[in-house]
ROBATOR-738180 format. One line per 4 residues: their letters; for each residue x, y, z of N, C-alpha, C, O, CB. Coordinates in Angstrom, 1 decimal. Glycine has a CB too. Layout:
N
A = X:Y:Z:X:Y:Z:X:Y:Z:X:Y:Z:X:Y:Z; ...
***
This chain:
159
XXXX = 114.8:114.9:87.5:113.9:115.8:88.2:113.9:115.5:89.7:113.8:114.3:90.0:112.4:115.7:87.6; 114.1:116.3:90.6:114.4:116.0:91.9:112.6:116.9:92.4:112.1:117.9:92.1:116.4:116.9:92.4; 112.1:115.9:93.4:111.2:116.4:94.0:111.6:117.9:95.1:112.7:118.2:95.4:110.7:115.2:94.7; 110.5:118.4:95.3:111.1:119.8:96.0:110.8:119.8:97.7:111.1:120.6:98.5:110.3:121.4:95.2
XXXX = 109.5:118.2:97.9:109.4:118.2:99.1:110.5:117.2:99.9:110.0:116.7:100.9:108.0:118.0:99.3; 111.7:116.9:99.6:112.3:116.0:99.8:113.6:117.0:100.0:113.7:118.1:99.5:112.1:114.9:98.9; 114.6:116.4:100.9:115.7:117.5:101.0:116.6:116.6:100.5:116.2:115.6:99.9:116.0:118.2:102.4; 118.1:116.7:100.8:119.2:116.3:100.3:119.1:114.6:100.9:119.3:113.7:100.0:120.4:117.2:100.8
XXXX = 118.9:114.4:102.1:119.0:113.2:102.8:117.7:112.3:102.0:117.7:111.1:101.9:118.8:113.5:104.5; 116.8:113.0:101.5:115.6:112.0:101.3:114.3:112.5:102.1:113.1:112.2:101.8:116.0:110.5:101.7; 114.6:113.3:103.4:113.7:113.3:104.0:112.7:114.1:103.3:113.0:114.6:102.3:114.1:113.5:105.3; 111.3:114.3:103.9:109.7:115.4:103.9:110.3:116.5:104.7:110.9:116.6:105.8:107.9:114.7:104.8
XXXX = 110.0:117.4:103.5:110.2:119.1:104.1:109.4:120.0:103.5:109.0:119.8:102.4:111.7:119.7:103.7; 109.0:120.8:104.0:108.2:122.1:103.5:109.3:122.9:102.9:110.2:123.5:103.5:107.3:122.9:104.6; 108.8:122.8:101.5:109.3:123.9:100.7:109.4:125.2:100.9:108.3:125.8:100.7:108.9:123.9:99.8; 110.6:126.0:101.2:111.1:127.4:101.4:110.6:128.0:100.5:110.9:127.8:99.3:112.5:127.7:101.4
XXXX = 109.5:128.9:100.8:109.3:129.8:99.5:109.6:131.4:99.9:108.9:132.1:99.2:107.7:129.7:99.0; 110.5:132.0:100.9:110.4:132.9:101.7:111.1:133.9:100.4:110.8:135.1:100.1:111.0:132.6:103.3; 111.9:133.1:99.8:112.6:134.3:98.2:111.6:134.6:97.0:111.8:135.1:95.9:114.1:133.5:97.3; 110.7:134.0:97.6:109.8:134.0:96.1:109.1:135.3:96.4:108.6:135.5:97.5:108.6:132.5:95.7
XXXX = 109.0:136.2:95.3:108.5:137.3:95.2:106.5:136.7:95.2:106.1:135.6:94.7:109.2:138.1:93.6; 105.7:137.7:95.9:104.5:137.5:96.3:103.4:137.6:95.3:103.3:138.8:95.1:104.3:138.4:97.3; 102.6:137.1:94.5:102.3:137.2:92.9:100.6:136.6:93.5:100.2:136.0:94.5:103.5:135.8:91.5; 99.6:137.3:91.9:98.2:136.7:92.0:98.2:135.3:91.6:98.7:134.9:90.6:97.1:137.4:91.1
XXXX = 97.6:134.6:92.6:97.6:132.8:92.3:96.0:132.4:92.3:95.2:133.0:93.0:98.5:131.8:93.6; 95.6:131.3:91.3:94.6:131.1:91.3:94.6:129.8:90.8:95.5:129.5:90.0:93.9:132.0:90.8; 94.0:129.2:91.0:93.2:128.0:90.5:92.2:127.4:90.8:91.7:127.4:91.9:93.6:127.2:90.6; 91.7:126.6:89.7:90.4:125.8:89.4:90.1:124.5:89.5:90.6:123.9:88.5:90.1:126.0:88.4
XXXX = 89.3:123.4:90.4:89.6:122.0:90.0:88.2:121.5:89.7:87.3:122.3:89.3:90.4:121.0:91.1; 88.0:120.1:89.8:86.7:119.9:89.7:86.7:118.1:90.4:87.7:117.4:90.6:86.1:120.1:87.9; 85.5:117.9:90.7:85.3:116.5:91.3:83.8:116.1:90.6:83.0:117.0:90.3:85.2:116.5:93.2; 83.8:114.8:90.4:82.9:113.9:89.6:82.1:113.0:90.5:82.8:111.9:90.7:83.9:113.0:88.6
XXXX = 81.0:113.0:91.1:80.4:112.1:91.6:79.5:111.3:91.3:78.3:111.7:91.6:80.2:112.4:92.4; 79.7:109.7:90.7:78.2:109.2:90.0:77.5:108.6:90.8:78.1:108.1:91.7:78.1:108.3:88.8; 76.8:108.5:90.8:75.2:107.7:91.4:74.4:107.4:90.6:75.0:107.6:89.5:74.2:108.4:92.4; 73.2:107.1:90.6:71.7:106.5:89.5:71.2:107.9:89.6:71.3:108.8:90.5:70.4:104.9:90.1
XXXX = 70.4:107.7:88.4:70.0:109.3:88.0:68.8:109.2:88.8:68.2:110.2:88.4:69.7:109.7:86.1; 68.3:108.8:89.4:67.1:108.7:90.8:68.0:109.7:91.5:67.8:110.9:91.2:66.8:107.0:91.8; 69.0:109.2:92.4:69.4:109.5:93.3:70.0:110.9:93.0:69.8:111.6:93.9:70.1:108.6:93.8; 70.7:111.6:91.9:70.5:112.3:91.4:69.6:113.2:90.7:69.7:114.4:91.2:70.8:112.0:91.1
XXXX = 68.8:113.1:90.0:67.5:113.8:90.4:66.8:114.4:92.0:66.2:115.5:92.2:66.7:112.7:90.1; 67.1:113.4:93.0:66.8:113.6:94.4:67.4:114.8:94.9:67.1:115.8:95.5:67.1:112.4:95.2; 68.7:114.5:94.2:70.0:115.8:94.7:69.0:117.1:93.8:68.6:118.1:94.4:72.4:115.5:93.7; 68.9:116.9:92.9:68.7:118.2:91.5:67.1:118.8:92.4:66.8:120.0:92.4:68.2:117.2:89.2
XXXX = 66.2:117.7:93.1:65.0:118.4:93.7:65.4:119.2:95.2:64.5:119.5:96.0:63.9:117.2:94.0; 66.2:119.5:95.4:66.6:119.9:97.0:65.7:118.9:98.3:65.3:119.3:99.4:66.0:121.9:97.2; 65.4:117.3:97.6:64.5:116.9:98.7:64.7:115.9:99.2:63.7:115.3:99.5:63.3:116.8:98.4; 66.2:115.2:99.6:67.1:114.3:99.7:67.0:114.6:101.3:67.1:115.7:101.7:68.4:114.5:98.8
XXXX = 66.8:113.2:102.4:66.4:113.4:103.4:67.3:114.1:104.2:66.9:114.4:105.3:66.0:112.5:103.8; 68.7:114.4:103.8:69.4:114.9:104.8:69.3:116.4:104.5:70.2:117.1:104.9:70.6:114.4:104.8; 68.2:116.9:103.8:68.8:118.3:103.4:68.6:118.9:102.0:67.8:118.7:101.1:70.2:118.2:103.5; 69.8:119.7:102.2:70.1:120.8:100.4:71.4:119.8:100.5:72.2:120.0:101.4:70.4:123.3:100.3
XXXX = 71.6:118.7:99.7:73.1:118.2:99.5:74.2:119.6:98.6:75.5:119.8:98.7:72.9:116.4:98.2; 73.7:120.1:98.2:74.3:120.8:97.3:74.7:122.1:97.9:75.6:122.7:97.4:73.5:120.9:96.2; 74.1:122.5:98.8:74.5:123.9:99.8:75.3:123.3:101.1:75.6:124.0:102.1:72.8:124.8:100.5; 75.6:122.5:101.1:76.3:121.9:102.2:77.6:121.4:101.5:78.8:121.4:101.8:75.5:120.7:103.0
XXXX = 77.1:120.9:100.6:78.6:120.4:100.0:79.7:121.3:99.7:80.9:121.1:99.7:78.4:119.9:98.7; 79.1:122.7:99.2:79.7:124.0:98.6:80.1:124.9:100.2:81.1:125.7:100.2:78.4:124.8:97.4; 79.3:124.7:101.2:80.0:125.0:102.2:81.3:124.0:102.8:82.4:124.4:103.0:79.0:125.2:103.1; 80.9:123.1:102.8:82.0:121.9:103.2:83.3:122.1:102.3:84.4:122.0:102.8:81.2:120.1:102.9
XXXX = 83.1:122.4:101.1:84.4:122.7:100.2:84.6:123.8:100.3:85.7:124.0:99.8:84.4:122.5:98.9; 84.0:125.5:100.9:84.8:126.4:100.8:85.7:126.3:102.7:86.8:126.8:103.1:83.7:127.7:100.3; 85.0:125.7:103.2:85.4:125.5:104.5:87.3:124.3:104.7:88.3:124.6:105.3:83.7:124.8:105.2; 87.0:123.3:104.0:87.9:122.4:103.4:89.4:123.0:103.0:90.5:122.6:103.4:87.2:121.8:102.1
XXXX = 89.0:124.3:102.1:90.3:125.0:101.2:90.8:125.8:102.2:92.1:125.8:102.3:90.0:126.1:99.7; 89.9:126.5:103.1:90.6:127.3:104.4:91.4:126.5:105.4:92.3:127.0:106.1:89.5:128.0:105.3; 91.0:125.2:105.3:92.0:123.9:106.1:93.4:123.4:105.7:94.2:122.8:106.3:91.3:122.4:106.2; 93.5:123.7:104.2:94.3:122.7:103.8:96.0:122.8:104.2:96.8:121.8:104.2:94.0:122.6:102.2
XXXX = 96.2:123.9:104.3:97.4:123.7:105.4:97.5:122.9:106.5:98.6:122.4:106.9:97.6:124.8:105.9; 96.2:122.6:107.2:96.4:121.7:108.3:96.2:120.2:108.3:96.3:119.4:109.2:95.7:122.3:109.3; 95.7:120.0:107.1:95.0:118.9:106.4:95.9:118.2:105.5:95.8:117.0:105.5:93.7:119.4:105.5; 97.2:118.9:104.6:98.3:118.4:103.3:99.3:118.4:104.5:99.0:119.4:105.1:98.8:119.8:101.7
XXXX = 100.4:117.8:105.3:101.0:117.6:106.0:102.1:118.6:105.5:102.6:119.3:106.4:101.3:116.4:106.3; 102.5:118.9:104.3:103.5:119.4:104.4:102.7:121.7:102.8:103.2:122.7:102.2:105.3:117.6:103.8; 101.9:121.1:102.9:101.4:122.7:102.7:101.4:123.9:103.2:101.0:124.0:104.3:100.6:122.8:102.7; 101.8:125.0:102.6:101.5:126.0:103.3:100.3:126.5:103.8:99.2:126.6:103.2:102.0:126.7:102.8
XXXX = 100.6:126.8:105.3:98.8:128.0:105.2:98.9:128.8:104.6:100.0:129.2:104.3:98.0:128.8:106.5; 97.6:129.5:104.2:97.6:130.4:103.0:96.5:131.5:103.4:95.4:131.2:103.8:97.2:129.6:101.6; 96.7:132.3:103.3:95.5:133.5:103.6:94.5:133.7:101.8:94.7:134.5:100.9:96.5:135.5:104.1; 93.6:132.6:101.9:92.9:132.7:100.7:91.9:134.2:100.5:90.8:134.4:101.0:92.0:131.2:100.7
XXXX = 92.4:135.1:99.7:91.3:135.9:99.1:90.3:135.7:98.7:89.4:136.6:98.9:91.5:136.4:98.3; 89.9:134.3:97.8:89.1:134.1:97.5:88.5:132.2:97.3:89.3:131.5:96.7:89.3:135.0:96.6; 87.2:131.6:97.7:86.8:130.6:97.6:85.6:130.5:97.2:84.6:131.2:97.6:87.1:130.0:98.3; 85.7:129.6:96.2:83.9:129.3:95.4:84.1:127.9:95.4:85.2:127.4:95.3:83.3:129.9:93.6
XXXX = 82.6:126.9:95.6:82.5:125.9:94.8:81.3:126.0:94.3:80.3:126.3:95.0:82.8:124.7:95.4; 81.3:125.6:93.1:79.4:125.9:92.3:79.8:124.3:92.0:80.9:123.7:91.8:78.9:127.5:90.4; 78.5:123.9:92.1:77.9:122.2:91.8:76.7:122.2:90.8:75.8:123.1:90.9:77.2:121.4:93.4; 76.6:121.7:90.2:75.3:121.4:89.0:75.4:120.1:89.1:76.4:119.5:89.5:75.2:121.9:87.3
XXXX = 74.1:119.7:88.7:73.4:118.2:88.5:73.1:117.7:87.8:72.3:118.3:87.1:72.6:117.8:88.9; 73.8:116.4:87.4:73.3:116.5:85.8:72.4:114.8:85.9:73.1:113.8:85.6:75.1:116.6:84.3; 71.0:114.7:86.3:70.1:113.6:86.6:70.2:112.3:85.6:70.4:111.1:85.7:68.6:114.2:86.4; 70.1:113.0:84.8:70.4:112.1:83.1:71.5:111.4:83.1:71.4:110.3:82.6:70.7:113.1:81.8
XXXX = 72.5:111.8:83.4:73.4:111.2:83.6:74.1:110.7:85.3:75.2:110.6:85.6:74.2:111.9:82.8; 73.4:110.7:85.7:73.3:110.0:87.2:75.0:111.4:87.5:75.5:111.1:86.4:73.6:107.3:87.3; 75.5:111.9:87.8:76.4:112.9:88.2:76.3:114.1:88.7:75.7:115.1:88.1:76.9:113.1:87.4; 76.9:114.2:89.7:77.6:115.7:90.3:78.3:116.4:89.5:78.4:115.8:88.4:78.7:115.6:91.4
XXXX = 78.8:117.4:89.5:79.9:118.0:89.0:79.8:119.1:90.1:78.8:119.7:90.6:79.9:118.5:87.3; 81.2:119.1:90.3:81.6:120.2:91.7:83.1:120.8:91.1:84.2:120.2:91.0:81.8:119.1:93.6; 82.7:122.3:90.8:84.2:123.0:90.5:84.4:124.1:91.5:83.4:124.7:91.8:84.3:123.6:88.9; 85.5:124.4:92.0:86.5:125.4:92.9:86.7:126.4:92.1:86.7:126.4:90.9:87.9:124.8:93.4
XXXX = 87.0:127.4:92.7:87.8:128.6:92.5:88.3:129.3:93.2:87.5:130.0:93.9:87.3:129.2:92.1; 89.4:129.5:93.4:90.2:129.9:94.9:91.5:130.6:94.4:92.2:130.4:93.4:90.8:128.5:95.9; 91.7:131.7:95.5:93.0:133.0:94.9:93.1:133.3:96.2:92.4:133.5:97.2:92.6:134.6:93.7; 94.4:133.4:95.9:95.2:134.5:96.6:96.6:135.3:96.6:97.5:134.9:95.8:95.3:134.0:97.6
XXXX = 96.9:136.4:97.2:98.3:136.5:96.5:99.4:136.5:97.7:99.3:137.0:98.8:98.5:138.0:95.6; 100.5:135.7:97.2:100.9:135.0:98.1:102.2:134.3:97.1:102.2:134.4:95.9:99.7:134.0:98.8; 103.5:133.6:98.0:104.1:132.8:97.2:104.5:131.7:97.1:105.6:131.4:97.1:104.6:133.0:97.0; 103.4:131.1:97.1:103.1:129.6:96.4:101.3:129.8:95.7:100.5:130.7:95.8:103.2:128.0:98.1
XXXX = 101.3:128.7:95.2:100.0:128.1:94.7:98.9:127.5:95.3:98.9:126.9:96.4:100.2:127.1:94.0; 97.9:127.9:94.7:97.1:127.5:95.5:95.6:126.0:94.4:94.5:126.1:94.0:96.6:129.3:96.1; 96.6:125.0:94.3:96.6:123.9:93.9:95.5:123.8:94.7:94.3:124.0:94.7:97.7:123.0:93.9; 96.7:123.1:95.9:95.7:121.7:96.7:94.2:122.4:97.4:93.1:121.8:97.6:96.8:120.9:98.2
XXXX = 94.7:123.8:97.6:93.4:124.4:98.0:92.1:124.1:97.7:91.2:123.9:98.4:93.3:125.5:97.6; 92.3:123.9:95.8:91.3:123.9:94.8:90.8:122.6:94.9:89.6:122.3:94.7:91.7:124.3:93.4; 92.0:121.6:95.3:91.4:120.1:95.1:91.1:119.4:96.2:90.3:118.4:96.4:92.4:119.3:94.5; 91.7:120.1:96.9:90.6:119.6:98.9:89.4:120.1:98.7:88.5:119.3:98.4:91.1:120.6:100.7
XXXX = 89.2:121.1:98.7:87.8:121.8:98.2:86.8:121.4:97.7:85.7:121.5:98.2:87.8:122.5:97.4; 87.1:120.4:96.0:86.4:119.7:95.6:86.6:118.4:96.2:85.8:117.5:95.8:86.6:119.8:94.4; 87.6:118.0:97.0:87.3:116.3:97.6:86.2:116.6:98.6:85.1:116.1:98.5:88.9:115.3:98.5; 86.5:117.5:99.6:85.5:117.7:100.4:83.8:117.5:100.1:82.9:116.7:100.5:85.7:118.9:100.8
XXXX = 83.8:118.6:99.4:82.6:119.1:98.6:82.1:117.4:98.3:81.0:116.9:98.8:83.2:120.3:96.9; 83.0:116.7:97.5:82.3:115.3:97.1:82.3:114.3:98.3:81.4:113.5:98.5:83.1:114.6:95.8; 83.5:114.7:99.1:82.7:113.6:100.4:81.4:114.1:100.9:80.5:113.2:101.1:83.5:113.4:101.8; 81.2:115.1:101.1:80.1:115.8:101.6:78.6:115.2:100.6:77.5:114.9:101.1:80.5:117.6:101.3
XXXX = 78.9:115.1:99.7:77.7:114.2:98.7:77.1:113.4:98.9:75.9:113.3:99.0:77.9:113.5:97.9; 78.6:112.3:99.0:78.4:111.2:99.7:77.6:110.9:100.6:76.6:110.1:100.5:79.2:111.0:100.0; 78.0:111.6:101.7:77.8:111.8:103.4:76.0:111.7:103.3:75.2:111.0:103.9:78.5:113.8:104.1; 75.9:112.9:102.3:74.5:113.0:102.6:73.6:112.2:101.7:72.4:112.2:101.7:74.1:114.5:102.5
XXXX = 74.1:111.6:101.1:72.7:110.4:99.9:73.2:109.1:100.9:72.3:108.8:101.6:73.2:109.9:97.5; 74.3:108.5:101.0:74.3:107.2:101.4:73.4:106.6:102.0:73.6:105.3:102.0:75.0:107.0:102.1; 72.3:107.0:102.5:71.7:106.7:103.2:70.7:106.1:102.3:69.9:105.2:102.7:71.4:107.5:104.0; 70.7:106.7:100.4:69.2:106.4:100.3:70.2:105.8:98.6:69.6:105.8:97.5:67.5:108.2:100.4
XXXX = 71.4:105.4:98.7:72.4:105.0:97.3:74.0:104.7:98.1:74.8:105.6:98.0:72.7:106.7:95.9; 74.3:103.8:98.7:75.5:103.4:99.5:76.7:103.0:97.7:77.9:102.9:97.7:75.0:101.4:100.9; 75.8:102.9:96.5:77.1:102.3:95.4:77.5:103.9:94.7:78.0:103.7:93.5:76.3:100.9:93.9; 77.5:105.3:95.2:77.8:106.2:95.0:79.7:106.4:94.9:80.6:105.8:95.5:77.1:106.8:95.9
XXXX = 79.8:107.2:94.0:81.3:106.8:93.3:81.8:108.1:93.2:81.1:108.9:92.6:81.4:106.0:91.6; 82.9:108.5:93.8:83.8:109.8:93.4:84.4:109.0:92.6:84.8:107.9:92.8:84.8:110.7:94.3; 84.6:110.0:91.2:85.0:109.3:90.0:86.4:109.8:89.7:87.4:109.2:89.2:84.0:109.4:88.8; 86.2:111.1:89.9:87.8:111.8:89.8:87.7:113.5:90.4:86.8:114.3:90.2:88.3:111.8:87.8
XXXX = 88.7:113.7:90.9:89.4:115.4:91.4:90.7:115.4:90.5:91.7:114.7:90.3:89.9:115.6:93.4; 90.1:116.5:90.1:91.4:117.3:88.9:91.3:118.7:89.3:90.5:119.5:89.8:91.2:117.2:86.9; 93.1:118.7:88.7:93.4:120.0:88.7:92.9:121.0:87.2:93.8:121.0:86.3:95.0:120.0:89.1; 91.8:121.7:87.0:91.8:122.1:85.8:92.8:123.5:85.3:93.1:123.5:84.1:90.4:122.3:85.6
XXXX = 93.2:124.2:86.0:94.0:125.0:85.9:94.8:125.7:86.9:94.1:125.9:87.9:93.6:125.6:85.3; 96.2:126.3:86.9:96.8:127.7:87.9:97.3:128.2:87.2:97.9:127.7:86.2:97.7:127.7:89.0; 97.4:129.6:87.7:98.0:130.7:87.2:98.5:131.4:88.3:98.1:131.4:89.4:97.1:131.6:86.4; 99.6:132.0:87.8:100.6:132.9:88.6:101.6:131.8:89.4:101.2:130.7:89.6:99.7:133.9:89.7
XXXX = 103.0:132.3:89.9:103.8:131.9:89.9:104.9:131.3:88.7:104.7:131.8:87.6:103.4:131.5:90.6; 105.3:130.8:88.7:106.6:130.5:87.5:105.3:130.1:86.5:105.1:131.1:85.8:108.1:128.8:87.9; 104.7:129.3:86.2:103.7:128.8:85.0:102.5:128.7:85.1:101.8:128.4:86.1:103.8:127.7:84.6; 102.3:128.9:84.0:100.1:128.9:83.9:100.5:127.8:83.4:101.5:127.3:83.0:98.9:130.1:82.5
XXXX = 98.8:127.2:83.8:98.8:125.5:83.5:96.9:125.3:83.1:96.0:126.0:83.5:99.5:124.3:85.5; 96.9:124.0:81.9:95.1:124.4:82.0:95.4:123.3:81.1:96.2:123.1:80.2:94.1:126.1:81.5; 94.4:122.5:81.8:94.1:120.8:81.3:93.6:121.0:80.1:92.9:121.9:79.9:93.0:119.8:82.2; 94.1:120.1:79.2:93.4:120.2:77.6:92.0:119.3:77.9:91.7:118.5:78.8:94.4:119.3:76.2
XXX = 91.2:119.9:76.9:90.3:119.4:76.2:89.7:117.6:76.9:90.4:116.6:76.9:91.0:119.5:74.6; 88.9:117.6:77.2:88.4:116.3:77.4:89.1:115.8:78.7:88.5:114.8:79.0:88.6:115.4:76.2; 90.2:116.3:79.5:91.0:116.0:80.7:90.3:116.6:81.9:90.7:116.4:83.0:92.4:116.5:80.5
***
């Protein structure tokens, strides 16, 4: 399997996609942020001294996916049609959950869109509790699914 951002010599290249016919692309990811279910809870009350953590975060990630061409060194910019990030709180279990949703049509994918989005989104979390929980943990950013272009893709069960 030969990487596609790499050319003949070895070197980093942005992948030519100029032959690829223009198709609906979409994908979904998600980011995991734990803390103590206090500090959580705090997020779930909108009363966390910096703010609404949760309306900032979802701006910080739709703002993030509109960057990520300038942000992935070798990504394309992308004229996104479409960006979401919805966040729920889950207190009980001291956790964030922050998922993306982002489209456009275009030809390439729109992956990393989905997963800057959600890194943002969870630094943005961060940003804003540290102050009152510094042992706060991004636990994981995944890609849960894309569609369009050569293959549909969608994380099994429990991934």
């Amino acid at each position: 399997m030969r990487l596609s951002h790499l050319d003949e010599a070895g070197r980093a290249r942005m992948v030519d996609v100029s032959a690829k016919e223009p198709t609906a692309r979409h994908a979904r990811a998600r980011a995991l942020v734990r803390m103590s279910s206090a500090t959580a809870a705090l997020i779930a009350s909108g009363k966390a001294p910096k703010g609404a953590v949760l309306q900032t975060a979802r701006i910080a990630g739709i703002q993030a996916a509109k960057q990520t061409g300038t942000l992935i060194p070798l990504a394309h910019p992308l004229a996104l049609t479409h960006v979401d990030v919805e966040a729920d709180v889950h207190p009980e279990q001291g956790l964030v959950e922050l998922c993306s949703d982002v489209r456009t049509i275009g030809q390439t994918g729109v992956e990393m869109e989905a997963m800057t989005a959600c890194a943002v989104a969870a630094l943005t979390v961060y940003d804003m509790v540290k102050g009152v929980e510094r042992g706060v943990v991004i636990e994981q950013i995944a890609l849960l699914e894309k569609s369009g272009g050569k293959e549909d893709w969608r994380r099994g069960e429990g991934g």
